[in-house]
C-alpha positions in Angstrom: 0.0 0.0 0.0 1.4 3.3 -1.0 2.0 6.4 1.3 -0.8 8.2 0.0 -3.3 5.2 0.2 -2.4 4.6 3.9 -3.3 7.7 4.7 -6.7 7.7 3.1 -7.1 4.6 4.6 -6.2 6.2 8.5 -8.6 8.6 7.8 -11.5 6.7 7.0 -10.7 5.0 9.8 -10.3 7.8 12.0 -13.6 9.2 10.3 -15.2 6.3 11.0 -14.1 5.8 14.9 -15.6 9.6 15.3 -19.0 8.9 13.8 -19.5 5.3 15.6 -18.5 7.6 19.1 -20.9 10.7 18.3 -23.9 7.9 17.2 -23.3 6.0 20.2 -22.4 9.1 22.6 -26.6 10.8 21.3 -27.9 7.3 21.5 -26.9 7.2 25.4 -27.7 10.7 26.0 -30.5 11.6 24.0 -32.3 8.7 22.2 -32.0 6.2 24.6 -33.6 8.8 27.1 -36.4 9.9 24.8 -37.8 6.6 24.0 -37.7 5.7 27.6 -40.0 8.5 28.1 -42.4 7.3 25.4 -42.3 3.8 26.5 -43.5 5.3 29.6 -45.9 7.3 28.5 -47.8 4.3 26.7 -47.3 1.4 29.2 -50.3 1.4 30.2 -52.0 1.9 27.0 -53.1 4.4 25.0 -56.6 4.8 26.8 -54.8 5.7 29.8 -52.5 8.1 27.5 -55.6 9.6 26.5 -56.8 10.1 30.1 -53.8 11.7 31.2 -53.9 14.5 28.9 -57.3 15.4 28.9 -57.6 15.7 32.8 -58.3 19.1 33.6 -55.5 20.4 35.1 -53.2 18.8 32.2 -55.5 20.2 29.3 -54.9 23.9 31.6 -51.4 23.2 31.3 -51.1 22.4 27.6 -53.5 25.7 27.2 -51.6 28.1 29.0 -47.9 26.5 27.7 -49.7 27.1 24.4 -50.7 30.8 25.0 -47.4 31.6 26.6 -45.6 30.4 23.2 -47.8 32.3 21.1 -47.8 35.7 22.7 -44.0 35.6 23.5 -42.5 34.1 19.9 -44.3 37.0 18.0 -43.2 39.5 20.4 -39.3 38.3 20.3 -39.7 37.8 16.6 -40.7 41.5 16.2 -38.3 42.9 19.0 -35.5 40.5 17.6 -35.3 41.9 13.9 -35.5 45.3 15.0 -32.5 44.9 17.2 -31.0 42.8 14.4 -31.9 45.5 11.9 -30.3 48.5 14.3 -27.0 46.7 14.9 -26.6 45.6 11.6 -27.8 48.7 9.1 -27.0 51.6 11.4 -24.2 52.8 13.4 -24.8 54.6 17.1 -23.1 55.1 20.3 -23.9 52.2 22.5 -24.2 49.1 19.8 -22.0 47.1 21.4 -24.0 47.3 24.7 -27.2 46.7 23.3 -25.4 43.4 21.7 -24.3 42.7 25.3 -27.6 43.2 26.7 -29.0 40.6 23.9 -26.8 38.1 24.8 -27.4 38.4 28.8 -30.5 35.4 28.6 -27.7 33.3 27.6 -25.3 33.9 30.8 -27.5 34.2 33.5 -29.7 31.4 35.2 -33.5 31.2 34.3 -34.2 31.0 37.7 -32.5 34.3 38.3 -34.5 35.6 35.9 -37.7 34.4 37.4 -36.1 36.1 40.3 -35.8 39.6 38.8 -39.6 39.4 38.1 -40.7 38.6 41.3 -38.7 41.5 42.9 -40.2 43.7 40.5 -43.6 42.4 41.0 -44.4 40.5 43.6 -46.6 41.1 46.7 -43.0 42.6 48.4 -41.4 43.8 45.3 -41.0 47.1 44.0 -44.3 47.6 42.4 -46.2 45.0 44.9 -47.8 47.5 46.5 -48.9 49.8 43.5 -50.2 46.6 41.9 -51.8 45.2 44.4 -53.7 48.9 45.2 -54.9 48.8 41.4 -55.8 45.4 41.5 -53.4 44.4 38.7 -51.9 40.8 39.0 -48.5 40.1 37.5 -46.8 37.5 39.7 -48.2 34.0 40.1 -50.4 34.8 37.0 -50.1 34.6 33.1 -48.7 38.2 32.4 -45.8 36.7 34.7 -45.0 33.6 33.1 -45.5 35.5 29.8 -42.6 38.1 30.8 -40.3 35.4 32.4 -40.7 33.5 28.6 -39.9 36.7 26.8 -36.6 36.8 28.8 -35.1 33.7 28.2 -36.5 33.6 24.5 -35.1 37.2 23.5 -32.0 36.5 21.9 -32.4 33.6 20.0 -34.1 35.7 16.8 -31.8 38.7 17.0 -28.4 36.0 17.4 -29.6 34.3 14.3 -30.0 37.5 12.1 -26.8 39.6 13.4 -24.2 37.3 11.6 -26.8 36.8 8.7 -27.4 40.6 8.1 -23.6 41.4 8.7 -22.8 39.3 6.1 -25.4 40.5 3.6 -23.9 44.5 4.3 -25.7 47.8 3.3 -25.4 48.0 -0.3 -29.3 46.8 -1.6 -30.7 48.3 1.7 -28.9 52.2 0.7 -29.3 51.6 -3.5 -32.9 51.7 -2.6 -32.6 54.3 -0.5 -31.2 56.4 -2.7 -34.1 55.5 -5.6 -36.9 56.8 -3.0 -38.2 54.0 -1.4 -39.1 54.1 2.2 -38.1 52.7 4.9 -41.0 50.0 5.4 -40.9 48.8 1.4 -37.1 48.5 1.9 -37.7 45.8 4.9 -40.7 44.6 3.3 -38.8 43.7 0.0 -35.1 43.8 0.1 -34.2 42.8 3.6 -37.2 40.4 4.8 -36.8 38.3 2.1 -32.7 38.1 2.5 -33.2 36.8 6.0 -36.6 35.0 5.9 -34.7 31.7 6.6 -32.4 32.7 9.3 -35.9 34.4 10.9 -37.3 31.0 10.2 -34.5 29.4 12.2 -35.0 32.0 14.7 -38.8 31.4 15.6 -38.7 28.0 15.7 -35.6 28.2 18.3 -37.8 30.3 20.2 -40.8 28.6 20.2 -38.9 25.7 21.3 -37.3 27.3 24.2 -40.9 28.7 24.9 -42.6 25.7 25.8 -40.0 24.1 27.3 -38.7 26.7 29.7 -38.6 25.5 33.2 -36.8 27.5 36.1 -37.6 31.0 35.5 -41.8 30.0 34.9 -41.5 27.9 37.9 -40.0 30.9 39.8 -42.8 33.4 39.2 -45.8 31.6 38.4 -46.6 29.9 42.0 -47.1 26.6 40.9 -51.2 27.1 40.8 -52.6 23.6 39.5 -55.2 24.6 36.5 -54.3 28.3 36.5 -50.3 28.7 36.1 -48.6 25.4 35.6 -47.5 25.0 31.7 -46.5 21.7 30.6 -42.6 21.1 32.3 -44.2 22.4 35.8 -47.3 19.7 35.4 -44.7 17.6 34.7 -43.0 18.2 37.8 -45.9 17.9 39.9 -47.1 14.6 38.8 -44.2 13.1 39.4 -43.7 14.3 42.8 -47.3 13.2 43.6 -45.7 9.4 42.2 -48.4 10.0 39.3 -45.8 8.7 36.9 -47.7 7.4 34.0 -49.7 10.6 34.0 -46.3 12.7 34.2 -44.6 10.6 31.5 -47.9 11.2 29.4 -47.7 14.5 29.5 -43.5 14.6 29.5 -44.1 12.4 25.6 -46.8 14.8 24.5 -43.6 18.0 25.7 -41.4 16.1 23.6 -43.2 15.3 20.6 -43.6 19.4 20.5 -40.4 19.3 20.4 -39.5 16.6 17.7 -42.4 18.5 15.7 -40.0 21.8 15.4 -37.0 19.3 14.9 -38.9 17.5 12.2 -40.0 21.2 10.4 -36.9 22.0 10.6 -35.6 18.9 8.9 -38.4 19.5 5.7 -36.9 23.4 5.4 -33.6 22.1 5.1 -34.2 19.5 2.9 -36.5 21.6 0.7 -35.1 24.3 0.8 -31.2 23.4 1.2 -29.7 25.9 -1.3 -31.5 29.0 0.3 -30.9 28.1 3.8 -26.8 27.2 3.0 -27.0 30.7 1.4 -28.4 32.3 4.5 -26.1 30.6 6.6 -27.0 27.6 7.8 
């Protein structure tokens, strides 16, 4: 075997020892997990499935995580590609802490988050008293849980348009500047439809993290059965009640959320594989 052979041949085998290790290293982690968690949820049978999720305080659950991910994914999309569109198209004093301040989500604890909330607005917080005088209910209610999810959700639209948009530059957004067209028609059809994918990407990320967010809902909310538990917190509460079929039914129909976004995610990219390596991804 020649020189140049031998080291084709060392790295295939290299290439292969790497891909046997990262298949078996998500099968032990993630896959063997997951269908342990669906093996769970139908042990019993799919009529006790059934009976699981429509319980009351589970459909309240699936309800409110619902509501929560569709007022807060809108609101981050919007927020998100106007910070994207600031930092990216226009220069100001004070860019570089507004990029800090979208990346602070990703460095601080949930819970702490929760936290922040709840010193804000709860019965002894800052505003606990005016609240509470006007009859206006933030903590341990939806508006809470809705502002908890739009904190750990805000950076994941803006941090997948940044890089995009930098890349893109200035040039179409300022050649139709310069031929009249306003500001709205530029974003409606120059930049919207250079980043529609990386926006894509974006929303589902946060719509993700929406419904599956944990420590900073569980902080605020109060843990009310039927009124503020979303779906992870139901979760919680089932299981420490020993209900574990129920929790698991519940935990499969969390996760099959979740492989939904995985699996849309999977069609964009397939369909749509030229545009999205384009845009980045």
């Amino acid at each position: 075997m020649s020189a140049k052979n031998k080291a084709i041949s060392e790295s295939l085998a290299t290439k292969t020892v790497l891909i046997l290790v990262a298949l078996a290293y998500v099968s032990l982690i993630l896959l063997l997990p997951l269908l342990s968690v669906f093996s769970e949820a139908f042990r019993h049978g799919i009529a006790a499935f059934k009976a699981a999720i429509v319980e009351p305080d589970a459909r309240a659950a699936i309800k409110l995580t619902l509501t929560v991910a569709a007022i807060s994914v809108p609101i981050n999309m919007i927020c998100g590609v106007a910070a994207a569109w600031a930092v990216t198209k226009h220069d100001f004093r004070g860019k570089n802490l507004l990029i800090s301040l979208i990346d602070v989500p990703f460095s601080i604890s949930p819970v702490v988050a929760g936290m922040m909330y709840l010193l804000l607005f709860g019965a002894q917080g800052w505003f606990g008293d005016w609240l509470l005088a006007h009859d206006i209910r933030i903590a341990f209610a939806v508006p809470g849980i809705v502002l908890a999810t739009l904190v750990v959700t805000l950076p994941f639209v803006a941090r997948e348009l940044i890089p995009l948009m930098q890349s893109q530059g200035r040039e179409e957004e300022e050649a139709a500047l310069t031929l009249g067209a306003p500001g709205w028609r530029i974003f409606l059809w120059v930049t919207l439809p250079n980043i529609r994918w990386g926006l894509l990407y974006g929303v589902l990320l946060t719509n993700a993290r929406a419904m599956g967010e944990f420590g900073a809902v569980s902080v605020i909310s109060g843990h009310i059965r039927g009124e503020t538990n979303t779906m992870p917190l139901q979760v919680e509460v089932l299981y420490n009640e020993y209900n574990f079929a129920a929790a698991f039914a519940v935990a499969s129909l969390l996760a099959g959320l979740a492989l939904v976004t995985l699996v849309v995610k999977t069609l964009l990219e397939w369909r749509h594989g030229d545009q999205l390596a384009a845009a980045g991804h």
